[in-house]
C-alpha positions as CSV (number, residue, x, y, z in Angstrom):
1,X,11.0,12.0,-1.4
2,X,10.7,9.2,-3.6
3,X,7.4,8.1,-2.4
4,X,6.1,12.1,-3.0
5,X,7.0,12.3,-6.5
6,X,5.4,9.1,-6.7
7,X,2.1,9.9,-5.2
8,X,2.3,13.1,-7.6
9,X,2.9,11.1,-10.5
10,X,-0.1,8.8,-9.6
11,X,-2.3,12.1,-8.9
12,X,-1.5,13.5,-12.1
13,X,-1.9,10.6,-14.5
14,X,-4.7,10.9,-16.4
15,X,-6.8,8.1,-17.4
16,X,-6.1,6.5,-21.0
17,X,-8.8,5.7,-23.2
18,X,-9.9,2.2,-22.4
19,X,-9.2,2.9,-18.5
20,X,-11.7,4.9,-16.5
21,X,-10.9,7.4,-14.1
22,X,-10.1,6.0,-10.6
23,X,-13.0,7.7,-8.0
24,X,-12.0,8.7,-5.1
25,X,-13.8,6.2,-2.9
26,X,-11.4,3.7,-5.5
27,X,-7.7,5.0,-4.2
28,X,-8.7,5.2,-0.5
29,X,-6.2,3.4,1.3
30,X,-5.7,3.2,4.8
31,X,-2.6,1.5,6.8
32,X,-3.4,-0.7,10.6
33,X,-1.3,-2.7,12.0
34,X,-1.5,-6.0,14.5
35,X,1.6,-7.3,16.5
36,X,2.0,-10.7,19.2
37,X,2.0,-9.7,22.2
38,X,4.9,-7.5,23.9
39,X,5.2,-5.8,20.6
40,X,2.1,-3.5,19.8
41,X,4.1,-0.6,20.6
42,X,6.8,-1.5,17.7
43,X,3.9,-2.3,15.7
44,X,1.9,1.0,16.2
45,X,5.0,3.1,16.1
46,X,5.8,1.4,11.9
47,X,2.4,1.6,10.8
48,X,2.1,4.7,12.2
49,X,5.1,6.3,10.0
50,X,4.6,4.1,7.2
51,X,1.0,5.9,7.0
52,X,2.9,9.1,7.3
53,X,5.1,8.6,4.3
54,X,2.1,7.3,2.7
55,X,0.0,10.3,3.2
56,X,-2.7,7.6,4.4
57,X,-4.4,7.2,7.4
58,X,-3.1,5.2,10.1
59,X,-5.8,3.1,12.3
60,X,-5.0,1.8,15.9
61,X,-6.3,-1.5,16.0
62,X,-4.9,-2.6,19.3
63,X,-8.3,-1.7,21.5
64,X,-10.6,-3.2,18.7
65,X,-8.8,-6.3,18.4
66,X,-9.1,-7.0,21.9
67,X,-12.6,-6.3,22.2
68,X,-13.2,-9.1,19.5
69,X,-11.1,-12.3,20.2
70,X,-8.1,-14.1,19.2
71,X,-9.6,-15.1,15.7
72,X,-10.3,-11.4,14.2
73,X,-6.3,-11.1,13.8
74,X,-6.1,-13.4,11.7
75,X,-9.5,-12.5,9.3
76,X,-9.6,-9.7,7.2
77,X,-13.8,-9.5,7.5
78,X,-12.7,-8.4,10.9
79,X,-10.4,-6.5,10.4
80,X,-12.0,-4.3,7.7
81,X,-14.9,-3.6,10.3
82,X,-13.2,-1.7,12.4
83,X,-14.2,1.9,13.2
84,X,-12.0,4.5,10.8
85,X,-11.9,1.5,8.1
86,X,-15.3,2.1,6.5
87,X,-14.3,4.1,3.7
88,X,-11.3,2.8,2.5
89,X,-11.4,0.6,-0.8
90,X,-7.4,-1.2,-0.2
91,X,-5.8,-1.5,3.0
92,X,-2.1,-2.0,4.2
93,X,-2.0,-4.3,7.3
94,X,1.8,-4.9,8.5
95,X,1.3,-8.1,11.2
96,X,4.7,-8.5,13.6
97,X,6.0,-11.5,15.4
98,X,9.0,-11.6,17.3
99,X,12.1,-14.1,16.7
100,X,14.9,-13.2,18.9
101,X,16.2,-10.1,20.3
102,X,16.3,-7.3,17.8
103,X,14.4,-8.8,15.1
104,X,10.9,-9.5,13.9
105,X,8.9,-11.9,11.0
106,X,7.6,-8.7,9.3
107,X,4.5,-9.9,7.0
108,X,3.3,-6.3,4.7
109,X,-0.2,-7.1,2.9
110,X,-2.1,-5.0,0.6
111,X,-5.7,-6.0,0.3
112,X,-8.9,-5.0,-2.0
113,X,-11.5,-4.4,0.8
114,X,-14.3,-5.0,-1.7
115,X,-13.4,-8.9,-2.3
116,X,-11.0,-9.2,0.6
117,X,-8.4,-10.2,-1.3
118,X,-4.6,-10.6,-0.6
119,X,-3.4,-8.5,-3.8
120,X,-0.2,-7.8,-2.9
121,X,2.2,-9.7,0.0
122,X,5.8,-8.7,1.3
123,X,7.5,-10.8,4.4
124,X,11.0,-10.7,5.6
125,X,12.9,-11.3,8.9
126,X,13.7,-7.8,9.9
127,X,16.1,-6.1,12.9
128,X,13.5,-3.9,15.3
129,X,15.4,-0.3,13.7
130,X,14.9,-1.1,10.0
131,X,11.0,-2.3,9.8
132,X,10.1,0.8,9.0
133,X,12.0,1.2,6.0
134,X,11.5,-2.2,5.1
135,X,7.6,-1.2,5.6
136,X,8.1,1.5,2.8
137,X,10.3,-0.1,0.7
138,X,7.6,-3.1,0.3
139,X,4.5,-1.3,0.4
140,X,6.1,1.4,-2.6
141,X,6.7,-2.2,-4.6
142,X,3.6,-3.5,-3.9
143,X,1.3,-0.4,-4.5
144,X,3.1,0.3,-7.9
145,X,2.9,-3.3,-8.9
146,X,-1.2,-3.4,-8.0
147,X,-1.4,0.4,-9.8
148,X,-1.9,0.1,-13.6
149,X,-0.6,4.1,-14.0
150,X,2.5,3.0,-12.4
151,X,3.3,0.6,-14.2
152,X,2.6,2.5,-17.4
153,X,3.2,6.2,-16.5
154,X,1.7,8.3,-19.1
155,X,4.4,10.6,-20.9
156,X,5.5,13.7,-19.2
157,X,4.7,17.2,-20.4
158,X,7.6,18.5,-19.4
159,X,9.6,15.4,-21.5
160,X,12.7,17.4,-23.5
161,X,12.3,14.7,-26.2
162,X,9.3,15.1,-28.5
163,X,6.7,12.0,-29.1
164,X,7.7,9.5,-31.6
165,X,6.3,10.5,-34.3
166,X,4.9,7.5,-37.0
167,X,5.9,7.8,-40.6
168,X,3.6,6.8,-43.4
169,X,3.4,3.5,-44.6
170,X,5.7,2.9,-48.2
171,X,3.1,3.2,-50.7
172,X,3.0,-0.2,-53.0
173,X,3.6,0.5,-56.7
């Protein structure tokens, strides 16, 4: 619920004067996820609902990243070429390794595809039933803090209280 009034609110801010409308080819975002072995099922299953809640898309990288080596895991070039990735403009990869029984390193990043840039990271030690809302939880944080209208919501219509209002400047005698 939260995340939909959020995604509402972003959809129906409306660009300030010095900030240009986002396109659409700018808010594209897409979710994929990579795991160690023994856990790309886990993995899938999280990015997979995370994309869900997110209204994004959710792209199964587990066939691709076999096809292309050990080192494409690990850099985002790679990753970003991957087929269903081409028109997305940020991208939410959520990378699992396992610790013990139960539990996972959980590492959440949200990167600028144009500059392949880490703008946002989130990484906790996480039991194997809560990563996906620790996966929503993260991302929400770290797609309002890259989103300038979150940050700044403009003022609602619907507000009961009316704008402040500025009063004249004393007039110097």
């Amino acid at each position: 619920m939260m995340l939909t009034a959020l995604t509402l609110l972003l959809l129906s801010a409306e660009p300030g004067p010095s900030q240009p409308a986002p396109s659409s080819a700018d808010s594209s975002l897409a979710v994929v996820s990579t795991s160690a072995p023994g856990l790309e099922k886990l993995a899938s299953d999280a990015g997979r609902t995370l994309g869900t809640r997110l209204e994004a898309p959710f792209v199964d990288l587990g066939g691709y990243l076999k096809s292309r080596g050990e080192g494409c895991q690990a850099d985002v070039r790679c990753l970003v070429a991957a087929p269903g990735l081409s028109g997305t403009s940020r991208l939410l990869h959520l990378r699992l390794r396992p610790l013990s029984t139960g539990r996972v390193a959980a590492d959440l990043r949200l990167i600028e595809v144009r500059t392949w840039k880490v703008i946002g990271r989130s990484a906790s030690v996480v039991e194997t039933g809560a990563l996906a809302s620790w996966a929503e939880s993260s991302s929400t944080r770290m797609l309002t803090r890259a989103d300038p209208y979150a940050r700044h919501p403009p003022p609602s219509p619907f507000s009961l209280k009316p704008p402040a209002e500025t009063s004249p400047a004393p007039e110097a005698k």
